[in-house]
ZADO-1210 file (C-alpha; in nm, 4 decimals, padded with zeros to 6 digits):
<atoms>
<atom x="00.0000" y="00.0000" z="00.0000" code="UNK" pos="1"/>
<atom x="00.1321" y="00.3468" z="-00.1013" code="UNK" pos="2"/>
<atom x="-00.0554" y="00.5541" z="00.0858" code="UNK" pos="3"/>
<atom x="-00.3837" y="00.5699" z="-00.1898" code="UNK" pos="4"/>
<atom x="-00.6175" y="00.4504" z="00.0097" code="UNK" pos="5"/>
<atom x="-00.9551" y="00.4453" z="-00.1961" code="UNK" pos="6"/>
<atom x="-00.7830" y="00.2908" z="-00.5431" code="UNK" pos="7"/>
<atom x="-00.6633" y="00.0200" z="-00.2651" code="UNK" pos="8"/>
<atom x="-01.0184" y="-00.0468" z="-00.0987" code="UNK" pos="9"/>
<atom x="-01.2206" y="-00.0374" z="-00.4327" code="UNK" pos="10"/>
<atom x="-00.9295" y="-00.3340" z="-00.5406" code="UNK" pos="11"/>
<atom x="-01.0139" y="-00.5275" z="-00.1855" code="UNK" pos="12"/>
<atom x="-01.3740" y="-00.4688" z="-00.2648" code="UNK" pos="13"/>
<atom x="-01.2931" y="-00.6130" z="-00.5973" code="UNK" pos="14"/>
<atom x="-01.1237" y="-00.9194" z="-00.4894" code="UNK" pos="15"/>
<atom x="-01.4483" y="-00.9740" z="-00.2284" code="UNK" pos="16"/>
<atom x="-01.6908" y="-00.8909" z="-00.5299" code="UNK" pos="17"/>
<atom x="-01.4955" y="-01.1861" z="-00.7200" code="UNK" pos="18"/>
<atom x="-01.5395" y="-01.4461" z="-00.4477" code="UNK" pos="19"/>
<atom x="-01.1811" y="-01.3936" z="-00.2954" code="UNK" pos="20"/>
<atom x="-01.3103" y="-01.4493" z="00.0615" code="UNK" pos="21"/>
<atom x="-00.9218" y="-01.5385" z="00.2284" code="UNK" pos="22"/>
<atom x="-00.9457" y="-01.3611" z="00.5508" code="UNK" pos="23"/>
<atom x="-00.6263" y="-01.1846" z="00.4738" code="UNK" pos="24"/>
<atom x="-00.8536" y="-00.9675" z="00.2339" code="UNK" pos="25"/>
<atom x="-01.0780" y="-00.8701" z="00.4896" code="UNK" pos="26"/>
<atom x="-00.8129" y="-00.8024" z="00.7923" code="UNK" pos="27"/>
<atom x="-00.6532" y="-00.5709" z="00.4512" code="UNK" pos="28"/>
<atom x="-00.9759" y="-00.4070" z="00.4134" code="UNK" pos="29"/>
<atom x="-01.0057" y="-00.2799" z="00.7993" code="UNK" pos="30"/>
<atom x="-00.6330" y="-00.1811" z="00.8114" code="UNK" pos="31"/>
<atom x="-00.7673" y="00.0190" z="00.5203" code="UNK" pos="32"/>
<atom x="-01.0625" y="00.1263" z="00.7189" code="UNK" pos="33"/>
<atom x="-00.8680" y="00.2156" z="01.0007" code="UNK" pos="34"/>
<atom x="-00.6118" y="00.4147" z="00.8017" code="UNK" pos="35"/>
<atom x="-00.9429" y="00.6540" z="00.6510" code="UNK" pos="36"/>
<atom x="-01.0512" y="00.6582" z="01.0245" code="UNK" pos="37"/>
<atom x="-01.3488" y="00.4734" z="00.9961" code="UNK" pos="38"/>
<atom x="-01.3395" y="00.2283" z="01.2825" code="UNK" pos="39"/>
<atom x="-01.7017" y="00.0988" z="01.2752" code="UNK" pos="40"/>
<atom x="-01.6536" y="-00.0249" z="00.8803" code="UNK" pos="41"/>
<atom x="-01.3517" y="-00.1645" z="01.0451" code="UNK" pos="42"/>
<atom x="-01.4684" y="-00.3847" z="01.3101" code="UNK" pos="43"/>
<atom x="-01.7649" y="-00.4857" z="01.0543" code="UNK" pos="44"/>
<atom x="-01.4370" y="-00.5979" z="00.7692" code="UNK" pos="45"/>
<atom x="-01.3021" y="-00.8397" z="01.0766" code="UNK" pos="46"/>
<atom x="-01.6711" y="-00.9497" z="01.1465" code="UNK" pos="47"/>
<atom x="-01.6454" y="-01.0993" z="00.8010" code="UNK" pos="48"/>
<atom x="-01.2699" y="-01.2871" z="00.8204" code="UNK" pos="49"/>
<atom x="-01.4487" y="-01.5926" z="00.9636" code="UNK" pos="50"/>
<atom x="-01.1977" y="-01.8428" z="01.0781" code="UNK" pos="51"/>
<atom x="-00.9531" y="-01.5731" z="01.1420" code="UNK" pos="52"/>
<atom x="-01.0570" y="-01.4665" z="01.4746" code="UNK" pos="53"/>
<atom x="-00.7625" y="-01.6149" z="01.6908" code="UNK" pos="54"/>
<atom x="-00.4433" y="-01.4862" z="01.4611" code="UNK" pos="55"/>
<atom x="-00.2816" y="-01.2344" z="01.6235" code="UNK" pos="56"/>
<atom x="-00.2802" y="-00.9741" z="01.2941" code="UNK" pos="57"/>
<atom x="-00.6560" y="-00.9537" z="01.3530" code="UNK" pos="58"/>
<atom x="-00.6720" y="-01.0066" z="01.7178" code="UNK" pos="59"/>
<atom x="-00.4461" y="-00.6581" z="01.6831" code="UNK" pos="60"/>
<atom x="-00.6300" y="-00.4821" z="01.4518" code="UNK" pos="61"/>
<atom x="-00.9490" y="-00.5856" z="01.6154" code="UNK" pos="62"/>
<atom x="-00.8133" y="-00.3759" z="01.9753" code="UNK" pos="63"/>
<atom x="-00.7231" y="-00.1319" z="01.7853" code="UNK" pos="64"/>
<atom x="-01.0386" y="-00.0651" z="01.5557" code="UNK" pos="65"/>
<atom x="-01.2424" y="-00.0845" z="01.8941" code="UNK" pos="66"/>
<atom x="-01.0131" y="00.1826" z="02.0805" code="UNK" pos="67"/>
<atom x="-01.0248" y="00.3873" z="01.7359" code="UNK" pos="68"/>
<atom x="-01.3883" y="00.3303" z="01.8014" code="UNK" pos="69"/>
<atom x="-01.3735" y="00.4420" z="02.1714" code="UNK" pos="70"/>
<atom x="-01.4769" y="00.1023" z="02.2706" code="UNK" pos="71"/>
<atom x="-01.2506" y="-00.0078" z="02.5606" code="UNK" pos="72"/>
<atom x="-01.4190" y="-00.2934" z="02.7158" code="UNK" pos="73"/>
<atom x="-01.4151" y="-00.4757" z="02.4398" code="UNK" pos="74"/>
<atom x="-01.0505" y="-00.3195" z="02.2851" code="UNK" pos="75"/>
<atom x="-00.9182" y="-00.4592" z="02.6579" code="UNK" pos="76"/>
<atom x="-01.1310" y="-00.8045" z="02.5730" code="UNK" pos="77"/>
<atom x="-00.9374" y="-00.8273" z="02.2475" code="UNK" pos="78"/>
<atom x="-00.6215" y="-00.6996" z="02.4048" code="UNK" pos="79"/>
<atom x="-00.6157" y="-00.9484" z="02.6532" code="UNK" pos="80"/>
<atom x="-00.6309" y="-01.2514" z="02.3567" code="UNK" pos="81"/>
<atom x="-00.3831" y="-01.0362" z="02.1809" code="UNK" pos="82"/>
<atom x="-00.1419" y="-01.0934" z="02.5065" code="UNK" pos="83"/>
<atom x="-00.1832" y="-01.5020" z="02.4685" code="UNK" pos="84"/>
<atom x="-00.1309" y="-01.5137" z="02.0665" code="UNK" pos="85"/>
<atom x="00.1485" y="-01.2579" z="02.1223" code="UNK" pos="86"/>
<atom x="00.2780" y="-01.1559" z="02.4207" code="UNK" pos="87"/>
<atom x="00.5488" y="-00.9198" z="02.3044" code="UNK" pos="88"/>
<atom x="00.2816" y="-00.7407" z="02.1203" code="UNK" pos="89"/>
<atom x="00.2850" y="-00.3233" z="02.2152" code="UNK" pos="90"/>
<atom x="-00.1335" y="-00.3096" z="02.2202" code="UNK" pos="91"/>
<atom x="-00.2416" y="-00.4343" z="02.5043" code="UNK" pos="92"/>
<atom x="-00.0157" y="-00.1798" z="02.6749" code="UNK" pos="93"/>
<atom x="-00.1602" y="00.0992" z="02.4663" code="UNK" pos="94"/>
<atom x="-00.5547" y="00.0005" z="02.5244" code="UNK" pos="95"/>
<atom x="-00.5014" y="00.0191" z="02.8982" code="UNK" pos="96"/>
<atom x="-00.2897" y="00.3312" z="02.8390" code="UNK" pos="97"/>
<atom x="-00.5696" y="00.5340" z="02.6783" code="UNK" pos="98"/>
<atom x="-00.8104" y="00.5025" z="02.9922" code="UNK" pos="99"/>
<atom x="-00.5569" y="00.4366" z="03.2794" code="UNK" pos="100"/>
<atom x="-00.2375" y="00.6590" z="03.1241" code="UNK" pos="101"/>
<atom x="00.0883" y="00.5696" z="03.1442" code="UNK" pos="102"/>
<atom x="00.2477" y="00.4779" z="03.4364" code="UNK" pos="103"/>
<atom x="-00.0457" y="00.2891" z="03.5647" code="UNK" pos="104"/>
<atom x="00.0510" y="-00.0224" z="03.2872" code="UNK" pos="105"/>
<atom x="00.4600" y="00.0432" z="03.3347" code="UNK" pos="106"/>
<atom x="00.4724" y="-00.3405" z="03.3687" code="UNK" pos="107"/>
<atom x="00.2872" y="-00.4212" z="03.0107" code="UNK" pos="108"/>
<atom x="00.5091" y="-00.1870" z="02.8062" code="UNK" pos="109"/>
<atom x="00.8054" y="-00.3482" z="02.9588" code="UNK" pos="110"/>
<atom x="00.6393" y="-00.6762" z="02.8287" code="UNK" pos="111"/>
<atom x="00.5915" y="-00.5143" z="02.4594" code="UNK" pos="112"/>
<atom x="00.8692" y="-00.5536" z="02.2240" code="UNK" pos="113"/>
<atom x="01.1432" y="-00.2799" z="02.3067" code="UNK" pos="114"/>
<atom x="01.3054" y="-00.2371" z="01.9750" code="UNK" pos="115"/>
<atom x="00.9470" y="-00.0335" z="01.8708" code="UNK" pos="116"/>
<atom x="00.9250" y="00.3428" z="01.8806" code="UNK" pos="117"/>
<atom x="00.6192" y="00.3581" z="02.0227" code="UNK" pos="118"/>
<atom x="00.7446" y="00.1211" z="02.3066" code="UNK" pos="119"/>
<atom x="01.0556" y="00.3564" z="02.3473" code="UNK" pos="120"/>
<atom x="00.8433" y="00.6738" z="02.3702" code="UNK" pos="121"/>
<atom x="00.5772" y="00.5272" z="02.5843" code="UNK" pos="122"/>
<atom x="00.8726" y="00.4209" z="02.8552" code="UNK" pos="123"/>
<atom x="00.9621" y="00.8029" z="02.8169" code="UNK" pos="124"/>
<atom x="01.3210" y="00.6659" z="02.6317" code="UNK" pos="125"/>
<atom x="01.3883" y="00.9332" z="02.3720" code="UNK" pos="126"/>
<atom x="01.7181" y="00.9424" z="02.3034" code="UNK" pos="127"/>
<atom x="01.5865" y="00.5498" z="02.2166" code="UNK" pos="128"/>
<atom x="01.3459" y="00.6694" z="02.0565" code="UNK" pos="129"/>
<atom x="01.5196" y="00.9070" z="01.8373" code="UNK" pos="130"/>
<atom x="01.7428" y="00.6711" z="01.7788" code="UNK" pos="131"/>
<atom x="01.4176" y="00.3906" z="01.6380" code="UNK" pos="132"/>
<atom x="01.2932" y="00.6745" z="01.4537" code="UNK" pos="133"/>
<atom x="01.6240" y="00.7493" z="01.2893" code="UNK" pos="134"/>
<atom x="01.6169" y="00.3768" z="01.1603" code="UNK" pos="135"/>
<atom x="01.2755" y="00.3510" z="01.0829" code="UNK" pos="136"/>
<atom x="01.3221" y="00.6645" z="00.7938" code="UNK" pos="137"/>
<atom x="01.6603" y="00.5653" z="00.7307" code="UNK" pos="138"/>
<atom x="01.5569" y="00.2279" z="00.5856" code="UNK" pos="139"/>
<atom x="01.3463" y="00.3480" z="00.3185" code="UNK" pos="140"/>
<atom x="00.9985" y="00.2328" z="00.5374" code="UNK" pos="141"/>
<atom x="00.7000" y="00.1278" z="00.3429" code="UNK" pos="142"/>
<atom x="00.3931" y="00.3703" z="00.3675" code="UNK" pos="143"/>
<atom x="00.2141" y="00.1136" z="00.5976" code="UNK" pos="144"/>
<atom x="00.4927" y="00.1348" z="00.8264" code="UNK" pos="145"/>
<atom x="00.5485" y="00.4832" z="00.8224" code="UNK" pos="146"/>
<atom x="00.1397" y="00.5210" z="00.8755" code="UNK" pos="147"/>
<atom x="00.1352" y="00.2840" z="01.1593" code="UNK" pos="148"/>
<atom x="00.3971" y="00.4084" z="01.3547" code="UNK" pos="149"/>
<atom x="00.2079" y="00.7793" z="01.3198" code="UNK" pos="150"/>
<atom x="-00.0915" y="00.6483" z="01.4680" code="UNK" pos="151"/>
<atom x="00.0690" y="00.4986" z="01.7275" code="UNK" pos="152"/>
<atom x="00.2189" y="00.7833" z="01.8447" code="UNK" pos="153"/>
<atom x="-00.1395" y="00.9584" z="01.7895" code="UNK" pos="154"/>
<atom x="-00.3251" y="00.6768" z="01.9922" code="UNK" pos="155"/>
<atom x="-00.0294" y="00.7212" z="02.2445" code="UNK" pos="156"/>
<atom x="-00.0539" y="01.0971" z="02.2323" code="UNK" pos="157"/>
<atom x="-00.4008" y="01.0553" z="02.3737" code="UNK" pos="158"/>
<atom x="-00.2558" y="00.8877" z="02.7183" code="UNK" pos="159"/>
<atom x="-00.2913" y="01.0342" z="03.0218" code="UNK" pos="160"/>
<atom x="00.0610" y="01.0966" z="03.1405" code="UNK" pos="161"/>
<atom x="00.1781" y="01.1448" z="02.7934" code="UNK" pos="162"/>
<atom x="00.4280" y="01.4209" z="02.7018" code="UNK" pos="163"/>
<atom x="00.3298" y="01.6620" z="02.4174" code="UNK" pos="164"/>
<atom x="00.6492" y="01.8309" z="02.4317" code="UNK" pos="165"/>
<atom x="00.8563" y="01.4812" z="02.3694" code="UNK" pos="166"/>
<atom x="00.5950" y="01.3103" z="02.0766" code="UNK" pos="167"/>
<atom x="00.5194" y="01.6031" z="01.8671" code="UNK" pos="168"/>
<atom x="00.7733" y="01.6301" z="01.7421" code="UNK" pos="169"/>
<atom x="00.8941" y="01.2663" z="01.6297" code="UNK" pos="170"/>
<atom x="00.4978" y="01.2339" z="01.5524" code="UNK" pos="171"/>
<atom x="00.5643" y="01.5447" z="01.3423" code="UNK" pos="172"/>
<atom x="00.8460" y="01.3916" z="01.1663" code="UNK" pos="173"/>
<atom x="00.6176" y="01.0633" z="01.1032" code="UNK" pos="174"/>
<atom x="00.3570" y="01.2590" z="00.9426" code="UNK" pos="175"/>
<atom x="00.5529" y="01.4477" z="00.7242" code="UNK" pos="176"/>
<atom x="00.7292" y="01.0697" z="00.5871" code="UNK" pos="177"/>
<atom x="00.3424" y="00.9509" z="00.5544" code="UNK" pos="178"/>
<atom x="00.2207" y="01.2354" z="00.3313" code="UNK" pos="179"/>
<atom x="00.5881" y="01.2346" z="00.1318" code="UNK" pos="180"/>
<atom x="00.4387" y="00.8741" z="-00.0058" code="UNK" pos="181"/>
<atom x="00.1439" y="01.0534" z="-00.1112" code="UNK" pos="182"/>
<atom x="00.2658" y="01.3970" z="-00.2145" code="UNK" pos="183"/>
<atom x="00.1082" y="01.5687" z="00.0769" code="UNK" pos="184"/>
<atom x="00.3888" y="01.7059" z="00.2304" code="UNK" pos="185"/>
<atom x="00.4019" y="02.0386" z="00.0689" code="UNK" pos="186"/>
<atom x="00.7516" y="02.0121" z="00.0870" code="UNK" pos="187"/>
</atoms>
């Protein structure tokens, strides 16, 4: 995905129209979903991925598309299955985050995966951090991973106990890689 969003939905659409029901298509379509900010068409595209429901991919896009959603009982339900299929996985950490703020869940994001730079910045590591988000645009990142990492830092923005001062800026550095893909820059 390069960052063209509808052209890629109306081609998942496609592939659903033509009887392509793998579940990968549909956990595609809500990661689509979720990019456009439409969590509720979201949660409906995993609804559909029958079989699908214990693999981690969709268990993670499933917490997220119900936080996105501002559904935490549920994101924490999904988090919580997330932390069996993968327990180095950064999103249960961030679910409880966004009603309980940081330091409250210290001990899940020193479960998550440390080499992420939303793990770094949520354990308040920045010279870590700058030093994952150095790497991340030095590698020539795909759009998906540039997007991800953005909303990650969004979702973990919205954390009580966050620090403004500290994620603007690398968020601001995110966004501006995103919307390069895209030529939205205006650089």
């Amino acid at each position: 995905m390069t960052g063209r969003l509808l052209p890629a939905l109306a081609d998942l659409e496609r592939r659903l129209e033509l009887g392509d029901d793998d579940p990968a298509v549909h956990r595609e379509r809500a990661r689509v979903y979720l990019y456009l900010d439409r969590p509720e068409e979201a949660l409906t595209a995993l609804g559909e991925a029958a079989g699908d429901e214990q693999d981690a991919n969709h268990l993670a896009l499933l917490t997220r598309a119900h936080r996105r959603a501002g559904r935490f009982a549920p994101a924490r339900e999904a988090a919580q299955r997330l932390r069996t299929a993968d327990p180095a996985s950064f999103q249960p950490a961030l679910t409880v985050s966004r009603t309980e703020g940081l330091a409250e869940v210290a001990e899940l994001w020193r479960a998550a995966d440390a080499e992420l730079l939303v793990v770094a910045c949520a354990q308040g590591d920045w010279p870590r951090a700058d030093t994952l988000l150095a790497g991340l645009l030095a590698e020539t990142p795909t759009w998906t991973t540039v997007a991800d990492a953005a909303d990650d830092l969004t979702e973990l923005l919205a954390c009580p106990g966050a620090d403004p001062t500290e994620l603007e800026p690398r968020l601001h550095r995110l966004t501006r890689a995103r919307d390069a893909f895209s030529g939205l820059s205006g650089d």
